[in-house]
C-alpha positions, 0 to 999 in steps of 0.5 A, spaced: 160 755 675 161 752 668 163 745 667 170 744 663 169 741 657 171 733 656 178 732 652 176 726 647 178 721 648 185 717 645 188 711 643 192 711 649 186 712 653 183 705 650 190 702 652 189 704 659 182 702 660 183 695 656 189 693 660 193 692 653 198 696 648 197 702 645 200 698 638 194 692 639 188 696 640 191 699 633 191 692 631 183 690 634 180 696 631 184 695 623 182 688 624 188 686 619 193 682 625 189 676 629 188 677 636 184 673 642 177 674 642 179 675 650 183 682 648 178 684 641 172 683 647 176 688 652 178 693 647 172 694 644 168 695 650 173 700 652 172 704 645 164 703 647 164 706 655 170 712 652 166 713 646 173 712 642 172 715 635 177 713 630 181 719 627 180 718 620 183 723 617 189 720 620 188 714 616 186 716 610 193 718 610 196 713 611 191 709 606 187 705 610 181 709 609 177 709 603 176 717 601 169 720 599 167 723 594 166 731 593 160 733 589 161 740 588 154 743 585 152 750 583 145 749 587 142 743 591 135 745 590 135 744 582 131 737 581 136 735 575 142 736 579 138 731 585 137 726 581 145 727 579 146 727 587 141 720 588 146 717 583 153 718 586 150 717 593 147 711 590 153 708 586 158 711 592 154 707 597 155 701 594 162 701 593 163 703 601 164 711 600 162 716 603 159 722 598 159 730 601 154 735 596 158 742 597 154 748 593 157 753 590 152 757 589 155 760 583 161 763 586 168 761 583 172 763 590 167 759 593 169 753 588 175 753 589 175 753 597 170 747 596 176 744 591 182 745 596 178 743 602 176 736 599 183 735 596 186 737 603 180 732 606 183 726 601 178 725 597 178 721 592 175 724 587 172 731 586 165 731 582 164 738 578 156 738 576 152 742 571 154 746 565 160 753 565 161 758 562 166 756 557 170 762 558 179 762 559 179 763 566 174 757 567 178 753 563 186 755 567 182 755 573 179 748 572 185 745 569 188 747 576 183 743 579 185 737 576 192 737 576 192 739 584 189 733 584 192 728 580 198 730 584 194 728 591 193 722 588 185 723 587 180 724 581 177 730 577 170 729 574 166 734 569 160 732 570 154 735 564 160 740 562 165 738 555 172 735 556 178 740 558 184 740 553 187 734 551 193 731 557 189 735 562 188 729 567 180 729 568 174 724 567 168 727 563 161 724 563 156 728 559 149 727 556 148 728 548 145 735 549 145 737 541 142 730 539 136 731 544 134 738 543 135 736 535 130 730 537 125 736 541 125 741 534 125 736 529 118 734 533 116 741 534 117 741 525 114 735 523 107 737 527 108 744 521 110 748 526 115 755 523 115 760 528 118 757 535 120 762 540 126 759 542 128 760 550 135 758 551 139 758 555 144 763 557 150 765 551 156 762 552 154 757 557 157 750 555 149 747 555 145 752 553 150 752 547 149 745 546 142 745 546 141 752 541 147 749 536 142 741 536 136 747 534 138 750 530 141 744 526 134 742 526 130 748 523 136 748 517 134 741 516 127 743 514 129 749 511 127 754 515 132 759 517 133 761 525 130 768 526 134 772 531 126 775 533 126 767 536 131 767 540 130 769 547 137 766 552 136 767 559 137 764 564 134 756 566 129 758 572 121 759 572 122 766 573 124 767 566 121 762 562 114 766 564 118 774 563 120 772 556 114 768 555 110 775 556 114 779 553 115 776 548 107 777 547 107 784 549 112 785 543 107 781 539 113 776 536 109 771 533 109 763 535 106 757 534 110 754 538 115 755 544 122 751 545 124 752 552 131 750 556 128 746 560 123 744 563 122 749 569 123 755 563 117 750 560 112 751 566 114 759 566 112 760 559 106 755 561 103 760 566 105 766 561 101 763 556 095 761 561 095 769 563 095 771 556 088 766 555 092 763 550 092 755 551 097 749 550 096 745 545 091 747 542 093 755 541 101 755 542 105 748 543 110 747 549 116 742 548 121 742 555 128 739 557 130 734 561 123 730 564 123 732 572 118 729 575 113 735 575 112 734 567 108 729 567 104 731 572 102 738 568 096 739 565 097 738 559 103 733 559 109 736 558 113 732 552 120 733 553 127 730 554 129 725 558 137 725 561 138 720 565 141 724 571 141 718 575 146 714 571 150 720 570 151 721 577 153 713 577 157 713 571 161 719 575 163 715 580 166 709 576 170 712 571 173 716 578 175 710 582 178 707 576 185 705 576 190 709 573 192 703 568 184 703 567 184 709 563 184 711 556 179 713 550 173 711 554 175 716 559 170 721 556 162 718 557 157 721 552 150 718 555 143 719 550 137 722 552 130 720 549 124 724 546 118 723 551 112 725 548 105 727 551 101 732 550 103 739 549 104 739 542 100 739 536 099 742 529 099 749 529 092 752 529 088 759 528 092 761 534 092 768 538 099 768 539 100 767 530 095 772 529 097 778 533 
């Protein structure tokens, strides 16, 4: 015999149990219109013994309800995209909001459902993270975003990606990717290094190409000229930064030193360069991006670029809770990074990888 299914219970069904109106138990569980101790006390107990749940969306209708802020990530697992998340959960927290991370898992039908559903859901900003690829339909198709989204009375944030165009009602905070990486290939160049594999990101793709035109910005201030036999895009993941690493080798391309993405492009090439015997500083270089928390704790250090991704994520949600009248020139954020340096550089010696 199967047991029927219990309704939920109502706002009805509180005023029944509390002995009172429909329209006090409103009034109790809002807190905005005085009321006995004696009611508050019936009321409440009724809420605990039917286990009344408020209906929130009802509210947030009506504007009662502070709305959450949507965070809307590529992949939750990337280390640099969960410090965003720990500084916007962080920050929402403190401001009495309730922040949802959706993945897209780079699928822009996906993303748009996840956009849809938080406007549907009254939230009161959407938080897109992480870079894009620059191309006209993710410019038509994010401009959408933020003008559906205007028009619901809630907020888009581009968070690490470049500004849409001007009049497009959408806050952006990113980071200073060309300076940064300008900072990482000055330092590779001042230690004496010339021939820097390069192992960028992919084309088109709005950090990579940040972090390649601060590079090359770098080599033409020492004179050298970028070499397309250096430059090796791919995506930033592990898997990658070793693949192009050991291929590199096996082409015998001569290095010095390697310029990697990001950090996780770094410990890639480092696992490629240990294989082939090679080892780091003493016979090749390594500088990554971004300072995960593993870098520090590599053998050698891994000297890199600090984001500060944590205060991303913090300066997201402010610049999405301003008010309309708030809003101005100081609606685009551009935070600094930091050049932290440890022991993975050094003069180029009488290296394997130079003398193949």
């Amino acid at each position: 015999m199967t047991r029927e299914k219990q309704r939920p219970s109502t706002i009805r069904d509180v005023a029944a149990r509390a002995g009172v109106s429909v329209a006090t138990v409103s009034r109790t569980l809002a807190g905005d219109y005085p009321v006995s101790q004696d009611t508050r006390r019936r009321v409440m107990a009724a809420v605990d013994a039917l286990h009344y749940v408020v209906n929130v969306h009802a509210k947030a209708l009506s504007g009662q309800v502070a709305g959450p802020i949507a965070l809307v990530v590529k992949d939750i697992t990337g280390p640099s995209l969960a410090h965003v998340a720990a500084g916007v959960e962080q920050e929402a927290a403190d401001r009495g909001r309730l922040s949802l991370v959706c993945a897209t898992r780079d699928d822009p039908a996906r993303e748009d459902a996840l956009v849809q559903l938080a406007r549907q859901q009254h939230a009161a900003a959407v938080l897109l993270v992480g870079g894009a690829f620059l191309d006209e339909a993710y410019r038509r198709r994010t401009a959408g975003y933020a003008r559906a989204l205007d028009a619901a009375g809630s907020r888009l944030v581009l968070v690490g990606r470049p500004p849409l165009a001007p009049g497009i009602p959408a806050s952006v905070v990113e980071y200073d990717n060309r300076a940064g990486a300008f900072q990482a290939a000055s330092h590779l160049l001042i230690a004496g290094h010339r021939r820097i594999l390069f192992l960028g990101g992919e084309r088109r793709f709005s950090t990579a190409e940040q972090r390649r035109a601060g590079f090359e910005e770098a080599l033409r201030g020492h004179g050298v000229t970028p070499d397309a036999e250096l430059d090796v895009p791919g995506p930033f993941s592990r898997a990658s930064g070793y693949l192009r690493t050991r291929d590199a080798l096996r082409a015998g391309v001569r290095f010095t030193a390697v310029f990697a993405g990001t950090d996780m492009v770094a410990i890639g090439a480092l696992g490629a360069l240990k294989e082939a015997g090679l080892r780091v500083p003493e016979d090749v270089s390594v500088i990554g991006f971004d300072d995960v928390p593993v870098a520090a704790d590599l053998t050698p250090g891994l000297t890199t670029v600090r984001v500060p991704y944590e205060e991303l994520g913090r300066t997201a949600v402010r610049l999405a809770l301003r008010e309309a009248h708030e809003r101005g020139r100081d609606d685009h954020v551009v935070l600094g990074t930091q050049l932290v340096v440890r022991r993975s550089v050094a003069p180029p010696g009488i290296s394997r990888a130079a003398q193949r």
